[in-house]
Biopython code that builds the backbone (N, CA, C, O; Angstrom):
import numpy as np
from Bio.PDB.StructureBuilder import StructureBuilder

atoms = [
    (1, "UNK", "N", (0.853, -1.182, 0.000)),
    (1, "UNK", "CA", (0.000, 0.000, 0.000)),
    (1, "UNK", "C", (0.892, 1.236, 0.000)),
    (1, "UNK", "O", (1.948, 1.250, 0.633)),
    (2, "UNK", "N", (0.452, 2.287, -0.725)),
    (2, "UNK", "CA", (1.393, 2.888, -0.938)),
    (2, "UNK", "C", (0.860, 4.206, 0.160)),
    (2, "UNK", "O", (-0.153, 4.138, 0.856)),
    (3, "UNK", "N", (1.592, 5.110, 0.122)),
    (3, "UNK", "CA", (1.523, 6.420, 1.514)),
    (3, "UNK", "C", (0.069, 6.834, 1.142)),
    (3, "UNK", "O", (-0.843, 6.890, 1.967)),
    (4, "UNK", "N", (-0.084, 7.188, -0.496)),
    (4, "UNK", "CA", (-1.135, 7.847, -0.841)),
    (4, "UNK", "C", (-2.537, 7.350, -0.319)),
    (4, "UNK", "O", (-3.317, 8.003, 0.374)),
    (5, "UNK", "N", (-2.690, 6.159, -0.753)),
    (5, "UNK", "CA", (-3.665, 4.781, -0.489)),
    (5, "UNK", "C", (-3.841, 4.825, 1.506)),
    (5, "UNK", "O", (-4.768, 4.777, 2.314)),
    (6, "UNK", "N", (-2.809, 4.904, 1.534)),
    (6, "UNK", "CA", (-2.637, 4.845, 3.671)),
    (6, "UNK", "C", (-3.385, 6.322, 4.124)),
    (6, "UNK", "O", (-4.086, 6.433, 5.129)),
    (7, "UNK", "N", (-3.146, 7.197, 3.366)),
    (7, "UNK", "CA", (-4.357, 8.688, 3.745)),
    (7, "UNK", "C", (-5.373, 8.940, 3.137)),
    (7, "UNK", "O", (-6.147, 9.767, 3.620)),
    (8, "UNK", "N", (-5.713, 8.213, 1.725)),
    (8, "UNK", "CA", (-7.189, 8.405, 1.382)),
    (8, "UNK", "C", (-7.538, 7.472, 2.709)),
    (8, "UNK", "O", (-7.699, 8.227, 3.668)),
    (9, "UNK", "N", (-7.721, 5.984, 3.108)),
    (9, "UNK", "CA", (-7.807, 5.255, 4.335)),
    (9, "UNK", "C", (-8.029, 6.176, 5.232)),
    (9, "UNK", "O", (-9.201, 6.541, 5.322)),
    (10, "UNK", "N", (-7.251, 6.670, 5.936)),
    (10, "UNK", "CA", (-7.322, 7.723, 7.052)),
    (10, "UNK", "C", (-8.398, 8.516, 7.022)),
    (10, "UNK", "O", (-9.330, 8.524, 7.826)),
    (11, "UNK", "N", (-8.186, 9.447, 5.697)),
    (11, "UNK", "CA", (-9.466, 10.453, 5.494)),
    (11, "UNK", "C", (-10.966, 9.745, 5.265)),
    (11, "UNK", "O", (-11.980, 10.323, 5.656)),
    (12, "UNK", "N", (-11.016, 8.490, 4.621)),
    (12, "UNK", "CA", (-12.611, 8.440, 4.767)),
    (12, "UNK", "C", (-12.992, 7.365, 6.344)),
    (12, "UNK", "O", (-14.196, 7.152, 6.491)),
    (13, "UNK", "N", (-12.080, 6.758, 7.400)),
    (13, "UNK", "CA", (-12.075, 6.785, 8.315)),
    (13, "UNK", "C", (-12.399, 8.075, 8.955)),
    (13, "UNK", "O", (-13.407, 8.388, 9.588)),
    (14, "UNK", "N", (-11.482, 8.674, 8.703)),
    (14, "UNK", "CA", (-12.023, 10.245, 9.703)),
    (14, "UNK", "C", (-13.217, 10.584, 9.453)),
    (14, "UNK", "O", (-13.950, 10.818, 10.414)),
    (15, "UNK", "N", (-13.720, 10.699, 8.134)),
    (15, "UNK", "CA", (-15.125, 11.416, 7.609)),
    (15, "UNK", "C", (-16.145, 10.063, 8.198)),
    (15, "UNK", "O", (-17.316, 10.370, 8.417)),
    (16, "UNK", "N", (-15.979, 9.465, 8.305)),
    (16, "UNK", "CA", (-17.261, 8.485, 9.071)),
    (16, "UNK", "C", (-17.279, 8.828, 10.680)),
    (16, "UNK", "O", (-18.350, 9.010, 11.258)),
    (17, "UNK", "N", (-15.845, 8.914, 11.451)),
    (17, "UNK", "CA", (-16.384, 9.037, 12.731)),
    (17, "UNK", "C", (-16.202, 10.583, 12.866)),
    (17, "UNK", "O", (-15.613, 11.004, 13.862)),
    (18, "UNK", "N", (-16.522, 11.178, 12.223)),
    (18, "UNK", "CA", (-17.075, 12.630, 12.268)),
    (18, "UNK", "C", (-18.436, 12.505, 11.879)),
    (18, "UNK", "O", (-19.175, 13.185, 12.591)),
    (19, "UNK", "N", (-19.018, 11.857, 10.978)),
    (19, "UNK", "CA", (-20.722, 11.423, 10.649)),
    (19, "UNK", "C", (-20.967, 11.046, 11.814)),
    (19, "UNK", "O", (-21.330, 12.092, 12.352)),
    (20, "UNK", "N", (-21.028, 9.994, 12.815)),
    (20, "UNK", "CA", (-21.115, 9.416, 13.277)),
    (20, "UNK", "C", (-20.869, 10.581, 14.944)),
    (20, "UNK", "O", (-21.695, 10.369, 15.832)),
    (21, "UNK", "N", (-20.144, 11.317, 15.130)),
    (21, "UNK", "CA", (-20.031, 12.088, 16.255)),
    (21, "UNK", "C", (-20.978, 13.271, 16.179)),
    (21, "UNK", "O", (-21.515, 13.899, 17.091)),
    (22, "UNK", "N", (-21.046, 13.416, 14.875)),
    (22, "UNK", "CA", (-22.633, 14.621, 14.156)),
    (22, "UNK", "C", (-23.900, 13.901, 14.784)),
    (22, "UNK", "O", (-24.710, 14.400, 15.566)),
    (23, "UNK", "N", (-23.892, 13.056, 14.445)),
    (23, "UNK", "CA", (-25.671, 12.485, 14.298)),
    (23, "UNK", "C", (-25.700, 12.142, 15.794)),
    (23, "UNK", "O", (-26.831, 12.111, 16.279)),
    (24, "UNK", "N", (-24.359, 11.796, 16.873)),
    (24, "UNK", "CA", (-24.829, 11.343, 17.845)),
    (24, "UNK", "C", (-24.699, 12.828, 18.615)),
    (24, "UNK", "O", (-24.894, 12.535, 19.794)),
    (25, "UNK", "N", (-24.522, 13.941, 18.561)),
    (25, "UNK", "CA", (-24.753, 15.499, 18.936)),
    (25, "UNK", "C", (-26.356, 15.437, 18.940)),
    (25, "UNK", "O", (-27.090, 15.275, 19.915)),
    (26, "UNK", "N", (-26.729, 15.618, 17.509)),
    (26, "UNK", "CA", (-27.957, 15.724, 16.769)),
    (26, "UNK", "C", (-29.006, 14.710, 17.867)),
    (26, "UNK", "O", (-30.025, 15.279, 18.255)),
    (27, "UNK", "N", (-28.848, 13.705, 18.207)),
    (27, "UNK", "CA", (-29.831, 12.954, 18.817)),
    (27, "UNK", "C", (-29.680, 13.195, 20.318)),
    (27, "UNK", "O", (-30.591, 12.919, 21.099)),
    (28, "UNK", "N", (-28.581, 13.684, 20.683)),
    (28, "UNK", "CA", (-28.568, 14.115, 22.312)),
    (28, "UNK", "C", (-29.361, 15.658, 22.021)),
    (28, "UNK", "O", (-30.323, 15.942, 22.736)),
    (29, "UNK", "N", (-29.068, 16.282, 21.325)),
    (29, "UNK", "CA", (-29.927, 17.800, 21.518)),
    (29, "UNK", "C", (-31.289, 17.725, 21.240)),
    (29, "UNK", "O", (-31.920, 18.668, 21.717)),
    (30, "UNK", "N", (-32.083, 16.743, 20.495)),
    (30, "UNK", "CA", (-33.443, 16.208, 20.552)),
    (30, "UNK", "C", (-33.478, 15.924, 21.451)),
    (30, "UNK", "O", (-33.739, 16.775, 22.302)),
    (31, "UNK", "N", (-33.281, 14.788, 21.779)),
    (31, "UNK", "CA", (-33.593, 14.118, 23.099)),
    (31, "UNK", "C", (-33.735, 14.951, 24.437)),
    (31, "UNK", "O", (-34.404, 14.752, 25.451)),
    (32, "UNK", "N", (-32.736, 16.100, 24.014)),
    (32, "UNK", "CA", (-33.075, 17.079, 25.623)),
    (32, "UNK", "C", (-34.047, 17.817, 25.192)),
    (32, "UNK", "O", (-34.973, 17.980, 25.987)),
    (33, "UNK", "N", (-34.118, 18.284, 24.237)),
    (33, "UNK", "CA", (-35.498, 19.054, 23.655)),
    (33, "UNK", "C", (-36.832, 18.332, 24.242)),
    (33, "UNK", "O", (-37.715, 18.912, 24.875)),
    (34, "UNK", "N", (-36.805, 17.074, 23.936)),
    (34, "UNK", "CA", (-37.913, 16.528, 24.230)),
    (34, "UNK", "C", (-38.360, 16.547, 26.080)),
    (34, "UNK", "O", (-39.455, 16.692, 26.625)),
    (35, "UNK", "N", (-36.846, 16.313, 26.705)),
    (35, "UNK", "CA", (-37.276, 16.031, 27.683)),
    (35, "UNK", "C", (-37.540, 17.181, 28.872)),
    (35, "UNK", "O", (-38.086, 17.279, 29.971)),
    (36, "UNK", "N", (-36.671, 18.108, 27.766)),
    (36, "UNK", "CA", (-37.521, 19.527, 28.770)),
    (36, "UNK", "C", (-39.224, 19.918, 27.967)),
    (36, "UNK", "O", (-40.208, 20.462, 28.468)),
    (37, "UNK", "N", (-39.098, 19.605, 27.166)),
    (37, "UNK", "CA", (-40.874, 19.428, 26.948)),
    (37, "UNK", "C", (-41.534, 18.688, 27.681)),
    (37, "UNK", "O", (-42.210, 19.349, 28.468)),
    (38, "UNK", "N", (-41.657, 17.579, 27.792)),
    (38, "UNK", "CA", (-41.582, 16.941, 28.667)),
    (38, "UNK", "C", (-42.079, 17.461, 29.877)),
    (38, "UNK", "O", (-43.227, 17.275, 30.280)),
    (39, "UNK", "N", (-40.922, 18.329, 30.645)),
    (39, "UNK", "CA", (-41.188, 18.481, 31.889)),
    (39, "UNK", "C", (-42.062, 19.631, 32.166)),
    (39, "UNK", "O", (-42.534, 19.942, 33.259)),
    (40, "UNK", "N", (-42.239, 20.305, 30.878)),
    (40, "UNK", "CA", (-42.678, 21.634, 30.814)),
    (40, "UNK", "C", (-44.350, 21.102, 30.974)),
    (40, "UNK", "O", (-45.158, 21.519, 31.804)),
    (41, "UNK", "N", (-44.601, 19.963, 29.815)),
    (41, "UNK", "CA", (-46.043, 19.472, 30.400)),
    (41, "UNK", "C", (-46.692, 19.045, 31.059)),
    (41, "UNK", "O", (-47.906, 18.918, 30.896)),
    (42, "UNK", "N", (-45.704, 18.527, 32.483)),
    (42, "UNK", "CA", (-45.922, 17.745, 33.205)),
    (42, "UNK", "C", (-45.991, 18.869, 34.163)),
    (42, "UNK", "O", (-47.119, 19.027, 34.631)),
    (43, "UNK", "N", (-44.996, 19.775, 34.621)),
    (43, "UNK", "CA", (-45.599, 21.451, 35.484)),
    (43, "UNK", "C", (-46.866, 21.489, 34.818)),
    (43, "UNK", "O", (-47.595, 20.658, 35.360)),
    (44, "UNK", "N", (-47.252, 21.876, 34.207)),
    (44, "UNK", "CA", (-48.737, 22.516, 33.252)),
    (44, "UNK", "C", (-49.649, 21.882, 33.959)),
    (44, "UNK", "O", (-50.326, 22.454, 34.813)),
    (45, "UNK", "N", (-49.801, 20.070, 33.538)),
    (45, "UNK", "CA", (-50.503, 19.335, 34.254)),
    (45, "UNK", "C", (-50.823, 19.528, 35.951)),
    (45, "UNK", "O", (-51.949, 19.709, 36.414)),
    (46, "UNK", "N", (-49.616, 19.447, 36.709)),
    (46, "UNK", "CA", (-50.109, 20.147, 37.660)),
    (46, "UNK", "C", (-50.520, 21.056, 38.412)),
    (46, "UNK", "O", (-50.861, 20.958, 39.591)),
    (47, "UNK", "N", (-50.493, 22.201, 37.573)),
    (47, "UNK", "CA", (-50.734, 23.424, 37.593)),
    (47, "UNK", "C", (-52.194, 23.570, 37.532)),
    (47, "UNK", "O", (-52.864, 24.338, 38.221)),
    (48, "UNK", "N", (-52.655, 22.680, 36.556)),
    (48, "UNK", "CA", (-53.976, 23.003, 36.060)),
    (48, "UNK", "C", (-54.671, 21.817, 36.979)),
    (48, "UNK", "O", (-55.855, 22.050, 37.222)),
    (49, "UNK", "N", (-54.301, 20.942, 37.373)),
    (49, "UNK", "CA", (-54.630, 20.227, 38.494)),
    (49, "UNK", "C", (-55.024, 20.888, 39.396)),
    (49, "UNK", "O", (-56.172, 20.810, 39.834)),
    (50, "UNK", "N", (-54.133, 21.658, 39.833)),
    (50, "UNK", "CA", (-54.214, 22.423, 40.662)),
    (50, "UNK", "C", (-55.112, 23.879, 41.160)),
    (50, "UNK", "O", (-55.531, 24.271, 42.248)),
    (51, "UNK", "N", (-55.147, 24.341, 39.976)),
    (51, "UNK", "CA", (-56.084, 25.427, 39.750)),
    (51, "UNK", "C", (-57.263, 25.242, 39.444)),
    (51, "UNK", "O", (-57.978, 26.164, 39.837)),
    (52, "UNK", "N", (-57.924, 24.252, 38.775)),
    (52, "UNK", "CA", (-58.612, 23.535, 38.145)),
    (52, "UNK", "C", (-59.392, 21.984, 38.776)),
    (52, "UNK", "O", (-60.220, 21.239, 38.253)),
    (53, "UNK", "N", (-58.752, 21.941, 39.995)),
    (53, "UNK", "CA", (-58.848, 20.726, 40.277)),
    (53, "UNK", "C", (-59.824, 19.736, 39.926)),
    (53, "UNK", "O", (-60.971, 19.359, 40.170)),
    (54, "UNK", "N", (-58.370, 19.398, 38.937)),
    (54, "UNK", "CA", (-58.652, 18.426, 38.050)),
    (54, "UNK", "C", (-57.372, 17.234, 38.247)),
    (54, "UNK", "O", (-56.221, 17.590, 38.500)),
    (55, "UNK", "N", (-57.819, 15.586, 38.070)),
    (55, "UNK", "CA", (-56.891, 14.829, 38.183)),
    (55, "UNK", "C", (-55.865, 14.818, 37.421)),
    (55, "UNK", "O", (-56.231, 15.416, 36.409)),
    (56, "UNK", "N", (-54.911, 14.532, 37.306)),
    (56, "UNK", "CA", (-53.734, 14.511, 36.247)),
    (56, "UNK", "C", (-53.828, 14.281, 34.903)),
    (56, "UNK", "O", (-53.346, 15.040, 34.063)),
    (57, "UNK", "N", (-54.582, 13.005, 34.587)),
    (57, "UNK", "CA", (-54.849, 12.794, 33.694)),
    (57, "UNK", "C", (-55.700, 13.364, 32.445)),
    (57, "UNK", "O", (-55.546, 13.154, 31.241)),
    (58, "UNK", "N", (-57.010, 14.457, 33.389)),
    (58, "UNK", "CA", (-57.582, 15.072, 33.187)),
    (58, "UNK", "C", (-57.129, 16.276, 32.262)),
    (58, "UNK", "O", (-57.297, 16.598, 31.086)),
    (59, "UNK", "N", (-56.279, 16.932, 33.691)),
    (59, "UNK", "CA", (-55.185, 17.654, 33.017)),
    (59, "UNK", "C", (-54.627, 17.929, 31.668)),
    (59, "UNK", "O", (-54.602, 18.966, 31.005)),
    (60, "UNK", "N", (-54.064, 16.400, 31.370)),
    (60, "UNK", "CA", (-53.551, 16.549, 30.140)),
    (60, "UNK", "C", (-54.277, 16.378, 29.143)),
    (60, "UNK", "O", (-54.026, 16.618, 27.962)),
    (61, "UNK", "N", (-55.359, 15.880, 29.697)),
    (61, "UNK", "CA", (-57.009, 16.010, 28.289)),
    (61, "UNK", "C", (-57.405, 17.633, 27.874)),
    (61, "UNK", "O", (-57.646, 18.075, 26.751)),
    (62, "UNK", "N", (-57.389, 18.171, 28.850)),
    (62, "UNK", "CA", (-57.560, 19.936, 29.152)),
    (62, "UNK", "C", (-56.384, 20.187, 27.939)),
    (62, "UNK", "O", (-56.713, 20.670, 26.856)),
    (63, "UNK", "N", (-55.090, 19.834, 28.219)),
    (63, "UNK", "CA", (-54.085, 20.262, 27.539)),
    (63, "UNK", "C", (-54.225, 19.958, 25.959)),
    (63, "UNK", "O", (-54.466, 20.677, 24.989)),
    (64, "UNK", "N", (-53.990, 18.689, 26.109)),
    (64, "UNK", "CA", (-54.361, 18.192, 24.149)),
    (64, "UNK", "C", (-54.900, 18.975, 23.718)),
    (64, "UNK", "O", (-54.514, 19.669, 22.778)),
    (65, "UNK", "N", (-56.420, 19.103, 24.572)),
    (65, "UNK", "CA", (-57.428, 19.532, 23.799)),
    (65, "UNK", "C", (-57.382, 21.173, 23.294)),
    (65, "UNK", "O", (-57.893, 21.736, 22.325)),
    (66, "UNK", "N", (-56.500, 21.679, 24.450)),
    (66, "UNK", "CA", (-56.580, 22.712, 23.577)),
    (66, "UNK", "C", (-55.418, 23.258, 22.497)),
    (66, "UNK", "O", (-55.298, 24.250, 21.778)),
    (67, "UNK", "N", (-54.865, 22.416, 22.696)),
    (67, "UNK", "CA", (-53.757, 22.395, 21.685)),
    (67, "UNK", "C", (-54.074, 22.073, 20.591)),
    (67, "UNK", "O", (-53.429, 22.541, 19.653)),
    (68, "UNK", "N", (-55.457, 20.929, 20.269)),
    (68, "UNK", "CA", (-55.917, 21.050, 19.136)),
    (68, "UNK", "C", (-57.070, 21.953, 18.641)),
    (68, "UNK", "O", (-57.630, 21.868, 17.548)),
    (69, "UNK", "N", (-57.267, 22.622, 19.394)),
    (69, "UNK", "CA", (-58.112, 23.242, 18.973)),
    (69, "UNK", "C", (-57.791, 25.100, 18.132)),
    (69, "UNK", "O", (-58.278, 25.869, 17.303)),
    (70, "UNK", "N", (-56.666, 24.970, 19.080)),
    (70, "UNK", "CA", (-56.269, 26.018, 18.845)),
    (70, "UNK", "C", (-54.735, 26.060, 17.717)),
    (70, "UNK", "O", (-54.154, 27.091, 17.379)),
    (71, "UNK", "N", (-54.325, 24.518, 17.277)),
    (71, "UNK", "CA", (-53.905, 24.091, 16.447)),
    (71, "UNK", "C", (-52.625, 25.067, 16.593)),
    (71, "UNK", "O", (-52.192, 25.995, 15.909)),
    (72, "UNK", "N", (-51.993, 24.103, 18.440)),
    (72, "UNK", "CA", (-51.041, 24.738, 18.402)),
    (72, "UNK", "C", (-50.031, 23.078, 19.204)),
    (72, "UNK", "O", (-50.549, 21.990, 19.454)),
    (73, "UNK", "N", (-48.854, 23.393, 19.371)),
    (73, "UNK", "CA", (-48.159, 21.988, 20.660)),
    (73, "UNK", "C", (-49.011, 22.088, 21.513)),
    (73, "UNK", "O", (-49.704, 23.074, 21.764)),
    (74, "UNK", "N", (-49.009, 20.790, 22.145)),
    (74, "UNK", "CA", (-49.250, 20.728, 23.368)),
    (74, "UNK", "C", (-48.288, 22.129, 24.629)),
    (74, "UNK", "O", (-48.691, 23.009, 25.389)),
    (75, "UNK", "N", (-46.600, 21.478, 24.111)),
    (75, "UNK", "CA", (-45.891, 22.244, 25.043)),
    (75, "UNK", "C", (-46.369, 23.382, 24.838)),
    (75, "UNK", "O", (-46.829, 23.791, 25.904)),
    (76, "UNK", "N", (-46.583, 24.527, 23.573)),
    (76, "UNK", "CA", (-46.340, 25.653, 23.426)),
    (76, "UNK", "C", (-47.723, 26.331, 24.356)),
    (76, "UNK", "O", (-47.946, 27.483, 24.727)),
    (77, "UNK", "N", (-48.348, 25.296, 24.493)),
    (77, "UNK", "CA", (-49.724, 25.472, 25.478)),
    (77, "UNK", "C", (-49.547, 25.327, 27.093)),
    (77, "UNK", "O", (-50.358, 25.544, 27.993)),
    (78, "UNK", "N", (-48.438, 24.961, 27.128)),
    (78, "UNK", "CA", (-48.174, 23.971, 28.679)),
    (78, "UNK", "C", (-47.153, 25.684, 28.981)),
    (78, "UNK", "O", (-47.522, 26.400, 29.912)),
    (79, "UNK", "N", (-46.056, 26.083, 28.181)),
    (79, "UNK", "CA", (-45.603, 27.148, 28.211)),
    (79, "UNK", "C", (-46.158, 28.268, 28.660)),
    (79, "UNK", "O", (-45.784, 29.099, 29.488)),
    (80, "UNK", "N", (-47.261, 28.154, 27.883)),
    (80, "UNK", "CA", (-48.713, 29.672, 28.448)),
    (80, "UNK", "C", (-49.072, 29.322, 30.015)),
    (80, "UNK", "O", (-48.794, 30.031, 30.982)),
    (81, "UNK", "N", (-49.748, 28.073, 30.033)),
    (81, "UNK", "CA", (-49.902, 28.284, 31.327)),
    (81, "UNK", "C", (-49.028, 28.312, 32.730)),
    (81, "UNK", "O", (-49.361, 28.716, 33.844)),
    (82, "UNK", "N", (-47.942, 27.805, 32.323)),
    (82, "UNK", "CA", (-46.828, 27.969, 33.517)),
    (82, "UNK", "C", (-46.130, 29.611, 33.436)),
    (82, "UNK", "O", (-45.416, 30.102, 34.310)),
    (83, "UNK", "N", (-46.603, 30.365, 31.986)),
    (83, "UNK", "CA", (-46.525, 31.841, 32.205)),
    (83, "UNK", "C", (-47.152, 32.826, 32.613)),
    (83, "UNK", "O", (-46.612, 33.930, 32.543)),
    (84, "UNK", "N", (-48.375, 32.698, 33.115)),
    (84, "UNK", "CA", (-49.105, 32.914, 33.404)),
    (84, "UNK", "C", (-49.811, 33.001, 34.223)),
    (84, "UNK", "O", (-50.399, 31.923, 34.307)),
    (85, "UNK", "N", (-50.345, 34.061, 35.361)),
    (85, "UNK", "CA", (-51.277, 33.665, 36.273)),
    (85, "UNK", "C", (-52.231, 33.331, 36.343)),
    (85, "UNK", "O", (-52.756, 32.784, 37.314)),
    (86, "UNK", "N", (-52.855, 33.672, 34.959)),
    (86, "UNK", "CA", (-54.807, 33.371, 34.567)),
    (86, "UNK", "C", (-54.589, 32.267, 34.169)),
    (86, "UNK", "O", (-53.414, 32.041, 33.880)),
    (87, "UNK", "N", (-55.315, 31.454, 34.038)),
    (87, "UNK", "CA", (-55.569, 30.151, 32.910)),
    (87, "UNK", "C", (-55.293, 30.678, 31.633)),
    (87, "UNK", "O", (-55.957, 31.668, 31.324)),
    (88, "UNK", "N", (-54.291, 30.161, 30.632)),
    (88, "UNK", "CA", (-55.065, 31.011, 29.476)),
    (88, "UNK", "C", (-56.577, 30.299, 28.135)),
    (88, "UNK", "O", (-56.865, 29.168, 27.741)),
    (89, "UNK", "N", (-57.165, 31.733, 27.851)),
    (89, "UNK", "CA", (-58.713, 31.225, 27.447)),
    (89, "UNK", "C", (-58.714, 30.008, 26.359)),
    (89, "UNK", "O", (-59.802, 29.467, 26.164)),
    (90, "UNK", "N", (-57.516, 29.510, 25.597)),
    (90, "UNK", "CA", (-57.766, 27.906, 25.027)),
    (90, "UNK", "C", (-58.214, 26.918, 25.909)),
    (90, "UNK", "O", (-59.128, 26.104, 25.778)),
    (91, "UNK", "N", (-57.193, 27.170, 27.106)),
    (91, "UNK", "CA", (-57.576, 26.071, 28.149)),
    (91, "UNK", "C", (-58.442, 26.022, 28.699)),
    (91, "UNK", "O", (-58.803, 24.905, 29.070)),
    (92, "UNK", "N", (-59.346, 27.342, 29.096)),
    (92, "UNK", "CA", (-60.278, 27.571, 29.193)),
    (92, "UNK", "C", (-61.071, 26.991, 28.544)),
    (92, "UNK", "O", (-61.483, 26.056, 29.230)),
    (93, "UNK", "N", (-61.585, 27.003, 27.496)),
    (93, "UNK", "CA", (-62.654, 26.630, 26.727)),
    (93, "UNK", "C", (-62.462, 25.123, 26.486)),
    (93, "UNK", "O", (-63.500, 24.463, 26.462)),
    (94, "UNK", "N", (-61.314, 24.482, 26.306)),
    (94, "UNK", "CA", (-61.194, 23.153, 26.370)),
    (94, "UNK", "C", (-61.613, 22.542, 27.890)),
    (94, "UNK", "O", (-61.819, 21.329, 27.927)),
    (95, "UNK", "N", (-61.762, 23.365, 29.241)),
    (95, "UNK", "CA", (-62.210, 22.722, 30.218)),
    (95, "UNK", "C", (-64.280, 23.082, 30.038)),
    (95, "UNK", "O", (-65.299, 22.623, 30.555)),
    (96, "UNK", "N", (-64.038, 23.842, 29.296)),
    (96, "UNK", "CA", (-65.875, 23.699, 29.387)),
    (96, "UNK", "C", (-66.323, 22.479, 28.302)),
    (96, "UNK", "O", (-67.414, 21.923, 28.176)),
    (97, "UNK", "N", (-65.310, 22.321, 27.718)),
    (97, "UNK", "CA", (-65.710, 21.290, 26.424)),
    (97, "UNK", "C", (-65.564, 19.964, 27.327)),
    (97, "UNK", "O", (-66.591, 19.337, 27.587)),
    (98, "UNK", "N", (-64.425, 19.557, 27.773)),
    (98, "UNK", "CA", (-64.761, 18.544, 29.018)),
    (98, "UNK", "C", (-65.890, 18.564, 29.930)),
    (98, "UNK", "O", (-66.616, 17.581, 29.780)),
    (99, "UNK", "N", (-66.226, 19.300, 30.743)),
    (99, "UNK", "CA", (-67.338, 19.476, 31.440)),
    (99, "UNK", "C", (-68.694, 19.170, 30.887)),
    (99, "UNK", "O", (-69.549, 18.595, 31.561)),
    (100, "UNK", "N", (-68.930, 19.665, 29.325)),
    (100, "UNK", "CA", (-70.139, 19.528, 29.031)),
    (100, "UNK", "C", (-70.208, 17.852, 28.592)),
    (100, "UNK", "O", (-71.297, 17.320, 28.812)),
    (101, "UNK", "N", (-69.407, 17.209, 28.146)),
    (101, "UNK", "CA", (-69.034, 16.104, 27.952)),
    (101, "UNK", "C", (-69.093, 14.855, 28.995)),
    (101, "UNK", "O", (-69.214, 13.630, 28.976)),
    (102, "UNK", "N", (-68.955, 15.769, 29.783)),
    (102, "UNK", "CA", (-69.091, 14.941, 31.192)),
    (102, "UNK", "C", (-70.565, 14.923, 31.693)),
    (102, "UNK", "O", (-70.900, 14.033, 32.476)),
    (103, "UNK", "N", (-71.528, 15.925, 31.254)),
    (103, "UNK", "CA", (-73.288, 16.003, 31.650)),
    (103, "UNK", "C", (-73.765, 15.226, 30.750)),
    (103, "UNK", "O", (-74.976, 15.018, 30.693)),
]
sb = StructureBuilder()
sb.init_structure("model")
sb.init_model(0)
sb.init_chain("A")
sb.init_seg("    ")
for serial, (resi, resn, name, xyz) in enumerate(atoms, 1):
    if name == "N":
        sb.init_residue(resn, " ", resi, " ")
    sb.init_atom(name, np.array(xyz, "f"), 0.0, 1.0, " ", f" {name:<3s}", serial, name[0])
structure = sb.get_structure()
């Protein structure tokens, strides 16, 4: 093998565990993305538990729901209400939509 042949070798070695150190960056910075979402919905939930008293599970029915309704994330909804001192009025209206659902 000649020198030349011994550093193309090298270089597409290098260019794989540089792919390979990319994509595993890339899946740790999702993964925390997710899991501070995550936690962001899980405050929300009890928040609105709390204010709302409503069970947990409930909670996050309140949440979905108005996230679809208002055809937005869940988190970006879970965000409002942990900013917030009022309820805000999606969630609102998604707890009267539960309620009537419930008569």
């Amino acid at each position: 093998m000649t020198a030349y042949g011994a550093e193309d070798d090298f270089r597409a070695a290098l260019r794989r565990v540089l792919s390979v150190t990319r994509s595993s960056f890339e899946q740790r910075a999702q993964l925390e993305k997710a899991l501070e979402s995550r936690i962001a919905i899980e405050q929300a939930k009890g928040v609105l538990s709390e204010r709302l008293r409503l069970e947990l599970d409930e909670a996050f029915l309140v949440l979905r729901n108005a996230a679809r309704s208002s055809r937005r994330r869940v988190h970006d909804i879970a965000l409002e209400v942990l900013g917030q001192k009022e309820t805000p009025p999606a969630v609102l209206a998604a707890l009267n939509d539960l309620l009537r659902e419930r008569t």
